[in-house]
N, CA, C and O atoms as a GROMACS GRO file, in nm:
protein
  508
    1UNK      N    1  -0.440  -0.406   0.906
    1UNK     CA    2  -0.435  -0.314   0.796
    1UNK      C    3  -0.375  -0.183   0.846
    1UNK      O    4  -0.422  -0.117   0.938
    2UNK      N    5  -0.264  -0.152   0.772
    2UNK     CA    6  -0.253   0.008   0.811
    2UNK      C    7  -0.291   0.114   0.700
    2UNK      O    8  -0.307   0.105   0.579
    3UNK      N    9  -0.303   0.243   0.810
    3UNK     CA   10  -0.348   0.320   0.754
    3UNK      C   11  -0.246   0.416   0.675
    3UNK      O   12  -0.303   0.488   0.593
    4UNK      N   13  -0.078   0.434   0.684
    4UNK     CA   14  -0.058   0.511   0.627
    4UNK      C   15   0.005   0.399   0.450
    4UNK      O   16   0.080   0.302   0.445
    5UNK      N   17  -0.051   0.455   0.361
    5UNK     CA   18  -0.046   0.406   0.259
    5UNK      C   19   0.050   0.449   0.202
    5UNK      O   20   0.070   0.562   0.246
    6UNK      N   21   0.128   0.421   0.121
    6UNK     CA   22   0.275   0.489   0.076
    6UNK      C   23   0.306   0.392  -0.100
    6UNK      O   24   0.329   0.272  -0.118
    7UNK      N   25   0.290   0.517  -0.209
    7UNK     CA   26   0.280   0.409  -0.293
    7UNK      C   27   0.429   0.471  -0.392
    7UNK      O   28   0.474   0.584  -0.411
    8UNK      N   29   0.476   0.322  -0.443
    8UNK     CA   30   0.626   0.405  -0.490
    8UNK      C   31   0.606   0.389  -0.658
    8UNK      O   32   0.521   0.324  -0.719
    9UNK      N   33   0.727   0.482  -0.715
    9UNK     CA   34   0.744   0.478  -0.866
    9UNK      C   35   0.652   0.336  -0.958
    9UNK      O   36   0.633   0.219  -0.924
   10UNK      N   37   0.618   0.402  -1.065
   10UNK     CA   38   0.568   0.289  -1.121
   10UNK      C   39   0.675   0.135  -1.091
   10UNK      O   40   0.791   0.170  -1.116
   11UNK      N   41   0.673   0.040  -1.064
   11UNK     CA   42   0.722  -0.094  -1.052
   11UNK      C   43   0.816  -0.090  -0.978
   11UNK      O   44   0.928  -0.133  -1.005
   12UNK      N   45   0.766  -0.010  -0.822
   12UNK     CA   46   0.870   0.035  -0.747
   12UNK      C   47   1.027   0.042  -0.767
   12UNK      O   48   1.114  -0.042  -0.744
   13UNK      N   49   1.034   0.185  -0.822
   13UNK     CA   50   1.206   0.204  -0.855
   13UNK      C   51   1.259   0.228  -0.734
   13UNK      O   52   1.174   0.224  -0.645
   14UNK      N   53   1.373   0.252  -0.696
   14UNK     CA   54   1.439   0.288  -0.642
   14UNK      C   55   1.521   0.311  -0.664
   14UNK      O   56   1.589   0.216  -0.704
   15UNK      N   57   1.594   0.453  -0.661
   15UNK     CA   58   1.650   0.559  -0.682
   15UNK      C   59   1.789   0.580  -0.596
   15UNK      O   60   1.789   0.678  -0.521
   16UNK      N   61   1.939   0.476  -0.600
   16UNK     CA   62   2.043   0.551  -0.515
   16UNK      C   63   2.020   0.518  -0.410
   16UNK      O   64   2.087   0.571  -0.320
   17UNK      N   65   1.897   0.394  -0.364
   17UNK     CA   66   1.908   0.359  -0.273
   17UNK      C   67   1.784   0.436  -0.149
   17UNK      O   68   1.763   0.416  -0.029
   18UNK      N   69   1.732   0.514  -0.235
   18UNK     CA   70   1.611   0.597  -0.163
   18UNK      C   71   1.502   0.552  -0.300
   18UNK      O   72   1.514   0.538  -0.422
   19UNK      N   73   1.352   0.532  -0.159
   19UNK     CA   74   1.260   0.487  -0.184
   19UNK      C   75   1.102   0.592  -0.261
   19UNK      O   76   1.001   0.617  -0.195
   20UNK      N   77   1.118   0.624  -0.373
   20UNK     CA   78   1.014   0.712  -0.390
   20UNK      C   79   0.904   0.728  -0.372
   20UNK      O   80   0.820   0.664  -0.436
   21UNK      N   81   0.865   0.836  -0.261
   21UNK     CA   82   0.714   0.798  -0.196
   21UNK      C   83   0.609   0.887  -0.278
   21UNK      O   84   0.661   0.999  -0.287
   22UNK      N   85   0.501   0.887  -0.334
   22UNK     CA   86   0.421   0.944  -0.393
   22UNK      C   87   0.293   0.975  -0.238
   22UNK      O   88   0.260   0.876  -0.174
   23UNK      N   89   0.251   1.081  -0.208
   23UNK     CA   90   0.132   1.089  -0.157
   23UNK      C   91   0.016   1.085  -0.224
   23UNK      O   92   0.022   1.102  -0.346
   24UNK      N   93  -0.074   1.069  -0.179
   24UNK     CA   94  -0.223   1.047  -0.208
   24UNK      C   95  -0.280   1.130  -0.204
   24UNK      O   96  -0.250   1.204  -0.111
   25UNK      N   97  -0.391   1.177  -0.290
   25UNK     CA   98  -0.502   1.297  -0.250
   25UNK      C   99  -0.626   1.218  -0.166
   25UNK      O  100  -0.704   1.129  -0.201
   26UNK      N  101  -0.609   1.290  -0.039
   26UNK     CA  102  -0.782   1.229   0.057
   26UNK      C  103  -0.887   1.249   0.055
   26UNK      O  104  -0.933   1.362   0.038
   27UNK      N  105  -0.961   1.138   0.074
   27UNK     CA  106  -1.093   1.205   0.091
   27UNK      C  107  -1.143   1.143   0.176
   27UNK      O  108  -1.180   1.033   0.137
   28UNK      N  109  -1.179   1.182   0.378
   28UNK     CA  110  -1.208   1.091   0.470
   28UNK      C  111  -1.367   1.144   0.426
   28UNK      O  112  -1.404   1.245   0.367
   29UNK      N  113  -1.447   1.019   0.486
   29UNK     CA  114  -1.556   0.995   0.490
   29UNK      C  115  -1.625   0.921   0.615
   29UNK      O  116  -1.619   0.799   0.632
   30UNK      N  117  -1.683   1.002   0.690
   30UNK     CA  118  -1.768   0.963   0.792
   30UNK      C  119  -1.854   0.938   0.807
   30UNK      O  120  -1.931   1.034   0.811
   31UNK      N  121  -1.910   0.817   0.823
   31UNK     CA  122  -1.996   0.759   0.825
   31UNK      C  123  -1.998   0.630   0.736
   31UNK      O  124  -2.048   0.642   0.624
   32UNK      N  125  -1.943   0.494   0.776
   32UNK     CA  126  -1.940   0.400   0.672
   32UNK      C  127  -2.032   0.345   0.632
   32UNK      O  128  -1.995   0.262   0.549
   33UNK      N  129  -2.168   0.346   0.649
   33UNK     CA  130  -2.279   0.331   0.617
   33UNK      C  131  -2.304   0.327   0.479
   33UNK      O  132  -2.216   0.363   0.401
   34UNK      N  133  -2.458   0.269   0.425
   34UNK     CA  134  -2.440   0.250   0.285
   34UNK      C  135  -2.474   0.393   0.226
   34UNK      O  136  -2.477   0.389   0.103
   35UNK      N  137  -2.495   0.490   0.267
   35UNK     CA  138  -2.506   0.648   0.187
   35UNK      C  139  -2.331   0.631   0.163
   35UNK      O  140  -2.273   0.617   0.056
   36UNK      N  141  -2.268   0.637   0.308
   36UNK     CA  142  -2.102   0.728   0.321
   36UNK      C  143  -2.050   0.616   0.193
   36UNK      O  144  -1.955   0.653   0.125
   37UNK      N  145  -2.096   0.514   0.170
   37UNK     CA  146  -2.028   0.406   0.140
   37UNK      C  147  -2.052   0.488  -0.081
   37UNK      O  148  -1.967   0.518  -0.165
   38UNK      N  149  -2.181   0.492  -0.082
   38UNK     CA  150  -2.193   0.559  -0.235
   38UNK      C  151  -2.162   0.643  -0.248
   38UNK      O  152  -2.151   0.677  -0.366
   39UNK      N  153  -2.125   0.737  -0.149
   39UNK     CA  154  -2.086   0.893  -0.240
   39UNK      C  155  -1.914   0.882  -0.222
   39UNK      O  156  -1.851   0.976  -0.271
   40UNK      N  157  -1.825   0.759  -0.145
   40UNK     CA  158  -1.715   0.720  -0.154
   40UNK      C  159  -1.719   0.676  -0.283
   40UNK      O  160  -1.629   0.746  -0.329
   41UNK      N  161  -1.750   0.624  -0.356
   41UNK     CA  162  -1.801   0.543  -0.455
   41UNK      C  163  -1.758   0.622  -0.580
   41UNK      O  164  -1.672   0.613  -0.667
   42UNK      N  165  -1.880   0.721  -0.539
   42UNK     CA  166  -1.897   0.814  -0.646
   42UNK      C  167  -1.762   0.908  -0.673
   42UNK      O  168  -1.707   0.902  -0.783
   43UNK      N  169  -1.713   0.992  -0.571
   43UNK     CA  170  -1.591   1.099  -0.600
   43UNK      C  171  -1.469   1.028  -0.561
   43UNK      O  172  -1.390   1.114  -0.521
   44UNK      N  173  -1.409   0.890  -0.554
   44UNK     CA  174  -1.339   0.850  -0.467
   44UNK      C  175  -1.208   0.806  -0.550
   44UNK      O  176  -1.097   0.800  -0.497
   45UNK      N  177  -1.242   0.761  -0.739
   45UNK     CA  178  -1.207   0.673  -0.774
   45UNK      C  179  -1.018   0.773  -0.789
   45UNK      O  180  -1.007   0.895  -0.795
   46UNK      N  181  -0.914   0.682  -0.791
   46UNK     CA  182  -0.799   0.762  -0.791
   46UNK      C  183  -0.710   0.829  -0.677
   46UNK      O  184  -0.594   0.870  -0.678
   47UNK      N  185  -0.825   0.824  -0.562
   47UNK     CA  186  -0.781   0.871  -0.449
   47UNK      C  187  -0.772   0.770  -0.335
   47UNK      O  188  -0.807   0.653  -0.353
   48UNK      N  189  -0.720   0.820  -0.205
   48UNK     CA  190  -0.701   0.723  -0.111
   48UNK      C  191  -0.829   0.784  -0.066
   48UNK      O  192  -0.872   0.888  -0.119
   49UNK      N  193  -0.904   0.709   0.050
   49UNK     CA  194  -1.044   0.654   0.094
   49UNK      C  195  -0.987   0.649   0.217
   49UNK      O  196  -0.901   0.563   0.235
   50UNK      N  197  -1.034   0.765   0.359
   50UNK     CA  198  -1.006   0.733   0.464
   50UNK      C  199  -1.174   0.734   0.526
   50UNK      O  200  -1.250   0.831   0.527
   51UNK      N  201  -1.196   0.626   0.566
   51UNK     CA  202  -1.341   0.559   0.620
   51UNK      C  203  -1.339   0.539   0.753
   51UNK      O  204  -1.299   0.439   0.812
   52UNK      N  205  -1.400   0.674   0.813
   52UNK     CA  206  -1.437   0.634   0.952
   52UNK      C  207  -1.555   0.650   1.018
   52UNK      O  208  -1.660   0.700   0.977
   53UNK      N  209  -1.527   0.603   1.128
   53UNK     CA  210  -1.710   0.538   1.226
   53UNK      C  211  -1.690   0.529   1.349
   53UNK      O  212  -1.592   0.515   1.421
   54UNK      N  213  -1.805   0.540   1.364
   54UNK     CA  214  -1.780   0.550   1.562
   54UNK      C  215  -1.764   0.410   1.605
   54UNK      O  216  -1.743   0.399   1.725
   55UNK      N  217  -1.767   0.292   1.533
   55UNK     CA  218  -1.753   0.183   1.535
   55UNK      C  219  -1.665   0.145   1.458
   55UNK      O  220  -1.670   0.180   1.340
   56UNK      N  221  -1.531   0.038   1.520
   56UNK     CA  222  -1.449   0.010   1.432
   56UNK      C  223  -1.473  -0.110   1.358
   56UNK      O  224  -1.400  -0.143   1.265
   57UNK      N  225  -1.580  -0.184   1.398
   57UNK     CA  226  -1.596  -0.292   1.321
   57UNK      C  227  -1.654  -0.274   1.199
   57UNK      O  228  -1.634  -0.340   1.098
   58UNK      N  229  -1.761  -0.138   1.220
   58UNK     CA  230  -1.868  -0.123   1.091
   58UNK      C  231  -1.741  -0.031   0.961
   58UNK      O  232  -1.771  -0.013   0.843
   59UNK      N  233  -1.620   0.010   1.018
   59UNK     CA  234  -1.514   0.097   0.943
   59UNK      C  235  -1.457  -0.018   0.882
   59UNK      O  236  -1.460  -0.019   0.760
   60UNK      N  237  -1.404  -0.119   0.941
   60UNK     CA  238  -1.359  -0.211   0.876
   60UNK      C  239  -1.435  -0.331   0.780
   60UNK      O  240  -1.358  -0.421   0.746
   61UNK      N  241  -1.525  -0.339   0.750
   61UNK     CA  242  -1.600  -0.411   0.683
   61UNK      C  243  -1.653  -0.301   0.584
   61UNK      O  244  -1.703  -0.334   0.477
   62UNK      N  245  -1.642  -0.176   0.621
   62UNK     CA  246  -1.674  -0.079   0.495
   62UNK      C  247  -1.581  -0.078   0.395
   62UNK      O  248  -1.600  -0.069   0.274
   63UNK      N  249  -1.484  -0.086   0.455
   63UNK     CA  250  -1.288  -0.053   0.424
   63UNK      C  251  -1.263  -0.172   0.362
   63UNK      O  252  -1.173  -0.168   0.278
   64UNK      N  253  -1.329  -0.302   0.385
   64UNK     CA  254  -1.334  -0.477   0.324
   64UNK      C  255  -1.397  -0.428   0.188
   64UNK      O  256  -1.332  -0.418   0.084
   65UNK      N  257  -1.562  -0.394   0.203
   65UNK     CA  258  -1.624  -0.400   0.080
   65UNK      C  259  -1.549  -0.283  -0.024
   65UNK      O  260  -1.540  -0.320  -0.141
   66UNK      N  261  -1.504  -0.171   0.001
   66UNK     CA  262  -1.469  -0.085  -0.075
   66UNK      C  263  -1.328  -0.136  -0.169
   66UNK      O  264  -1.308  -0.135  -0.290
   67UNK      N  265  -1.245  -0.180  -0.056
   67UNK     CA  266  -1.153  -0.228  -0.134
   67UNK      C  267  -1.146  -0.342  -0.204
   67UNK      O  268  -1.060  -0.363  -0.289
   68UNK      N  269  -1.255  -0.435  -0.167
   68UNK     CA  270  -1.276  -0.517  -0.276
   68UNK      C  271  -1.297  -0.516  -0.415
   68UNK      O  272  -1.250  -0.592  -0.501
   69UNK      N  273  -1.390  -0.400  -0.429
   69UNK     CA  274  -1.418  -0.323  -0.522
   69UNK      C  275  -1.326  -0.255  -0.607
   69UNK      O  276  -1.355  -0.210  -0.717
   70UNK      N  277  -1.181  -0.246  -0.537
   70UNK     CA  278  -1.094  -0.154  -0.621
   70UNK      C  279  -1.016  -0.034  -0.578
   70UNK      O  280  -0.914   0.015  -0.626
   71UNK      N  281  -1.090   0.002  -0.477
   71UNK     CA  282  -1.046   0.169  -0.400
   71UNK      C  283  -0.943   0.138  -0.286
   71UNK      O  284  -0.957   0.055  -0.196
   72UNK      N  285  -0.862   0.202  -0.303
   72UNK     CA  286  -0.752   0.232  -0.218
   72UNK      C  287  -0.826   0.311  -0.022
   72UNK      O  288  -0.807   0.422   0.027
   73UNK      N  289  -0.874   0.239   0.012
   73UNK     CA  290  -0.888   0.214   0.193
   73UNK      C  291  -0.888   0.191   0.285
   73UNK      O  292  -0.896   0.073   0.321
   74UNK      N  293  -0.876   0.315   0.389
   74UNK     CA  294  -0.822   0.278   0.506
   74UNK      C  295  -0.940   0.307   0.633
   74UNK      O  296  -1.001   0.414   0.629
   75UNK      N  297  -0.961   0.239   0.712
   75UNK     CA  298  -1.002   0.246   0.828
   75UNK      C  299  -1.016   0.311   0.986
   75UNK      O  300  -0.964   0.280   1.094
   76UNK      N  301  -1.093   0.395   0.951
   76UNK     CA  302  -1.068   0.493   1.121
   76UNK      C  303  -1.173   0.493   1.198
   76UNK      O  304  -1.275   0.476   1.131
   77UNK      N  305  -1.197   0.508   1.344
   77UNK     CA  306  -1.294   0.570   1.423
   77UNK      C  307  -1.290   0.660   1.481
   77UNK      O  308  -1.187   0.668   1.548
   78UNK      N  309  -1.368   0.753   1.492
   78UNK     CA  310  -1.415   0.909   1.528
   78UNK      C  311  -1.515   0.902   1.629
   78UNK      O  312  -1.577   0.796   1.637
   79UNK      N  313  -1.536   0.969   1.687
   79UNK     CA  314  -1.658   1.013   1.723
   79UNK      C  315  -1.632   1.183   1.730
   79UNK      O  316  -1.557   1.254   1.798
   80UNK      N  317  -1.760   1.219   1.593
   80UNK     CA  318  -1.727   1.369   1.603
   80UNK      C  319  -1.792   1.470   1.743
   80UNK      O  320  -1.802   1.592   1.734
   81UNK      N  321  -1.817   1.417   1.824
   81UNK     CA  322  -1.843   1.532   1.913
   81UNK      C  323  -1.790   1.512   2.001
   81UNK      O  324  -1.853   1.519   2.106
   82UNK      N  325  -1.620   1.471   2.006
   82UNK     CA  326  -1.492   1.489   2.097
   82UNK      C  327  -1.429   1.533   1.987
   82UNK      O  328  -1.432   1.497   1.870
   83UNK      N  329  -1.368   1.625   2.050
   83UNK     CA  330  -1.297   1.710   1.966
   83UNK      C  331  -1.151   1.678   1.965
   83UNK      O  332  -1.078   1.729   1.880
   84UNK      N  333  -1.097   1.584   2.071
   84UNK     CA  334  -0.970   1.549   2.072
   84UNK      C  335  -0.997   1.437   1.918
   84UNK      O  336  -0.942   1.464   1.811
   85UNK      N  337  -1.082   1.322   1.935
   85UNK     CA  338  -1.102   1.229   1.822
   85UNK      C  339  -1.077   1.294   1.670
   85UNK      O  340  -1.000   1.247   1.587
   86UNK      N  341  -1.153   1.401   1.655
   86UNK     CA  342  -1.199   1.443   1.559
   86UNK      C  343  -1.021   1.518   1.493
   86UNK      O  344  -0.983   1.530   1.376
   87UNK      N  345  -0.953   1.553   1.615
   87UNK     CA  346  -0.788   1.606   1.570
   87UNK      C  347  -0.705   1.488   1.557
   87UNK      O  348  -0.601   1.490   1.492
   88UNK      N  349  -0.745   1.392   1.614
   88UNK     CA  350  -0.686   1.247   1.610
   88UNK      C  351  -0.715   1.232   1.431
   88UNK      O  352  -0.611   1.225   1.365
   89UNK      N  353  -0.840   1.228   1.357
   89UNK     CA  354  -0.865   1.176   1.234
   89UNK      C  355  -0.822   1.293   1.160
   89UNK      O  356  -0.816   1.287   1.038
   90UNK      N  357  -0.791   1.404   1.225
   90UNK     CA  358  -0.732   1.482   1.108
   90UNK      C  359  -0.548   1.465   1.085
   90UNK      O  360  -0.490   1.475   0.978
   91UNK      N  361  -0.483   1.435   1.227
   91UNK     CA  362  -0.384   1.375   1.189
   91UNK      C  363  -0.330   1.258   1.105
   91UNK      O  364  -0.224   1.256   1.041
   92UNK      N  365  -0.434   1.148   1.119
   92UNK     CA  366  -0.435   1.074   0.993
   92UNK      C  367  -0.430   1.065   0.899
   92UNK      O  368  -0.370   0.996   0.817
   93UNK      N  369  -0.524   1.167   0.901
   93UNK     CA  370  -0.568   1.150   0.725
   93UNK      C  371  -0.450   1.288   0.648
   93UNK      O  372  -0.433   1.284   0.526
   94UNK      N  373  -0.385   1.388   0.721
   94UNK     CA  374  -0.300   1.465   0.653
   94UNK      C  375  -0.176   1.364   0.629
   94UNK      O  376  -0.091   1.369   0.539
   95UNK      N  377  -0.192   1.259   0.752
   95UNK     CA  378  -0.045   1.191   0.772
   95UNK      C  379  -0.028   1.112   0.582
   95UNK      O  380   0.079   1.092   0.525
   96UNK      N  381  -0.127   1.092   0.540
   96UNK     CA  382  -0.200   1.002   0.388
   96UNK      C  383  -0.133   1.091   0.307
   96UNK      O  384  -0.047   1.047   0.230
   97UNK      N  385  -0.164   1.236   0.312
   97UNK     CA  386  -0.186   1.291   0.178
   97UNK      C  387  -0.240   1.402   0.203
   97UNK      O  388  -0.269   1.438   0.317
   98UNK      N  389  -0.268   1.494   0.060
   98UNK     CA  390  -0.341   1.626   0.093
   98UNK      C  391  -0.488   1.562   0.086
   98UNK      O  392  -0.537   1.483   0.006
   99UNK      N  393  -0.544   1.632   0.211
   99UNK     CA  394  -0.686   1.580   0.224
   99UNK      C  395  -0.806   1.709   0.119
   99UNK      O  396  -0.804   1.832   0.130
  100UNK      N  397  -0.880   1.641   0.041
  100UNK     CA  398  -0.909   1.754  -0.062
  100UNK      C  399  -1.062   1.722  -0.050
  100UNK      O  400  -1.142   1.785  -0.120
  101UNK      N  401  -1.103   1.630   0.032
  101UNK     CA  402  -1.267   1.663   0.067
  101UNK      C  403  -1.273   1.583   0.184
  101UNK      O  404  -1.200   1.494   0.229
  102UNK      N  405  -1.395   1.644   0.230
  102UNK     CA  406  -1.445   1.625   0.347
  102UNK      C  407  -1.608   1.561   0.347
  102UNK      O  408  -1.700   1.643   0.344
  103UNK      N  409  -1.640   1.412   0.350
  103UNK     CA  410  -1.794   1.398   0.340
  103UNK      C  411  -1.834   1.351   0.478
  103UNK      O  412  -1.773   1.264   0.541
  104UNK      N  413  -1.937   1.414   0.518
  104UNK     CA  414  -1.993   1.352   0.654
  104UNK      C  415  -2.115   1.304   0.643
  104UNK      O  416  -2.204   1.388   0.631
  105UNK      N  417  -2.155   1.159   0.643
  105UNK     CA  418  -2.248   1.089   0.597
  105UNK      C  419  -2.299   0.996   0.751
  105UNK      O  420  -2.357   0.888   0.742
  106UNK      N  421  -2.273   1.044   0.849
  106UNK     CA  422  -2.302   0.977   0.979
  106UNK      C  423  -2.443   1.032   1.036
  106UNK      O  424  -2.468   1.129   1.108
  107UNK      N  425  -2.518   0.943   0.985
  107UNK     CA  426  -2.637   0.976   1.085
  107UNK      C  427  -2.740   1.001   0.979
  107UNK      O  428  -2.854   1.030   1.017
  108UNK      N  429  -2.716   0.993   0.849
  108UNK     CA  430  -2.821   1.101   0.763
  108UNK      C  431  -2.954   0.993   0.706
  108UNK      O  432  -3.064   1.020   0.660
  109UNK      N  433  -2.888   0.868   0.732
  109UNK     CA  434  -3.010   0.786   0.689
  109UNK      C  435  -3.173   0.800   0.738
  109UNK      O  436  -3.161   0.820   0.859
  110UNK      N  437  -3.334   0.801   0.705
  110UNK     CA  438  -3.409   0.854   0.737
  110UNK      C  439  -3.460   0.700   0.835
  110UNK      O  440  -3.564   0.692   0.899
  111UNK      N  441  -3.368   0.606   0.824
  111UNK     CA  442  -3.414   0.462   0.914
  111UNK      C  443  -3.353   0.491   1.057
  111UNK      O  444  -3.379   0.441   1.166
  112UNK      N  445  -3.246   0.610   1.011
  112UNK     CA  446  -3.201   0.607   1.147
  112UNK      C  447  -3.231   0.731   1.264
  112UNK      O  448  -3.149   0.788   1.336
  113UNK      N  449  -3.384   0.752   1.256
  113UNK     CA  450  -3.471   0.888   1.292
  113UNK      C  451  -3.530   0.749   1.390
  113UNK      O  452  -3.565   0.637   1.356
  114UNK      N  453  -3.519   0.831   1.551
  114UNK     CA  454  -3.629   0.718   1.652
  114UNK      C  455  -3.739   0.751   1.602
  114UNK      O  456  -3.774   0.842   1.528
  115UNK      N  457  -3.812   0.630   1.671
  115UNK     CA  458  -3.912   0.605   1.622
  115UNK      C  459  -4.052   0.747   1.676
  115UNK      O  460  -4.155   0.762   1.609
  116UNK      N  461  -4.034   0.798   1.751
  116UNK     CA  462  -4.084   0.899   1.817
  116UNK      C  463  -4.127   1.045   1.733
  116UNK      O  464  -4.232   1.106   1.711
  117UNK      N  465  -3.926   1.068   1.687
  117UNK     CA  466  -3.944   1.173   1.637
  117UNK      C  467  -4.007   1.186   1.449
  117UNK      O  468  -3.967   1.094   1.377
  118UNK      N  469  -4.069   1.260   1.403
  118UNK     CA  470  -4.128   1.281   1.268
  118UNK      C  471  -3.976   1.348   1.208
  118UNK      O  472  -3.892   1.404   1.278
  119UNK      N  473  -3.969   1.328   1.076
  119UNK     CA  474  -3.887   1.414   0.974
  119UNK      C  475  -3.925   1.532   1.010
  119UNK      O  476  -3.842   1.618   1.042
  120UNK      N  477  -4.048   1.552   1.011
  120UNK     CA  478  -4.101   1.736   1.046
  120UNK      C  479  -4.042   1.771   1.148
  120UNK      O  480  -4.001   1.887   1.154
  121UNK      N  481  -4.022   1.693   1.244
  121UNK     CA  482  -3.977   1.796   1.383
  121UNK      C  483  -3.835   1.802   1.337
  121UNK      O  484  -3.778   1.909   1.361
  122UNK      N  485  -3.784   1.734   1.291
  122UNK     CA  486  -3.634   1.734   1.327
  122UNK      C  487  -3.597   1.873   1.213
  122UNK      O  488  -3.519   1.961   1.248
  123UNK      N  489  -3.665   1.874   1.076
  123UNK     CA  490  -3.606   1.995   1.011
  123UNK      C  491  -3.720   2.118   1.048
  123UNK      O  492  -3.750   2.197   0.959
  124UNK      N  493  -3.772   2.128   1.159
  124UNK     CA  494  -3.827   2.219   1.210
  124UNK      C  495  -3.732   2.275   1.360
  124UNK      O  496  -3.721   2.395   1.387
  125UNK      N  497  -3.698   2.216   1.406
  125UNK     CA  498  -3.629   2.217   1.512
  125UNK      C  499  -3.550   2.362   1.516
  125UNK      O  500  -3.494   2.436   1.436
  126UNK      N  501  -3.569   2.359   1.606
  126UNK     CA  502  -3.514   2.560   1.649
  126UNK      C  503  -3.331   2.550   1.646
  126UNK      O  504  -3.267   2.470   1.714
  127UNK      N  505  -3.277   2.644   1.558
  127UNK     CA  506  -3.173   2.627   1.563
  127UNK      C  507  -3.092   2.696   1.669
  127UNK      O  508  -2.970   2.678   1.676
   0.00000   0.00000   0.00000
C-alpha cells in the first residue's frame, strides 16, 4: 500500500496530456487503537486518514478495517519520543495534503495503565 495518495479529475481527465492532481486535506492519527480508530471515524469522513503506530502491523490492520469501511487510508509508524520519527511522519503526511488536524490517541486507553499504577496517581503526578 502506498502512502502518497493522488486523486485525479472526476473520471480521471486528462488535460494536454498532464495529469490533474487534487490534494487531500489530513488528518494523521496516532494511535491505531480502537479510541484513535473512533474519533478517525468520527472527523475523518472526506479526508485522507494518515494512521500511525509504533507498530506497523497494528497501523496496517487499522488502515485494513478503516478502509474497508470507506475512508481513504494510509499507514505509518512513529514513535513519538524520537524526534527524528516524529519529522519523518510529518513529512508524510504534508507530502498527502494540507494536514488540518492532529489526534493523538496513543496510550489513552484506561486497560492500558500497569497494573501497579491507580488512575489517581497518574493524574496526580507532579508535573
Amino acid at each position: 500500500m502506498t502512502l502518497l495518495s493522488k486523486r485525479l479529475m472526476p473520471g480521471g481527465q486528462i488535460r494536454k496530456g498532464i495529469i490533474i492532481i487534487i490534494m487531500s486535506n489530513v488528518i494523521v492519527v496516532i494511535g491505531p487503537g480502537s479510541i484513535g480508530q473512533a474519533i478517525a471515524r468520527r472527523v475523518s469522513a472526506g479526508k485522507h486518514v494518515l494512521l500511525a503506530g509504533l507498530r506497523q502491523v497494528n497501523a496496517d490492520a487499522a488502515a485494513e478495517v478503516l478502509n474497508n469501511a470507506g475512508f481513504e487510508v494510509g499507514p505509518a509508524t512513529v514513535d513519538v519520543s524520537s524526534r527524528e520519527l516524529v519529522h519523518a511522519l510529518v513529512q508524510t503526511a504534508t507530502a498527502l495534503g494540507d494536514v488540518i488536524g492532529v489526534i493523538h490517541a496513543a496510550g489513552v486507553s484506561p486497560s492500558q495503565l500497569r497494573r501497579k499504577q491507580s488512575f489517581r496517581s497518574i493524574c496526580t503526578a507532579p508535573r
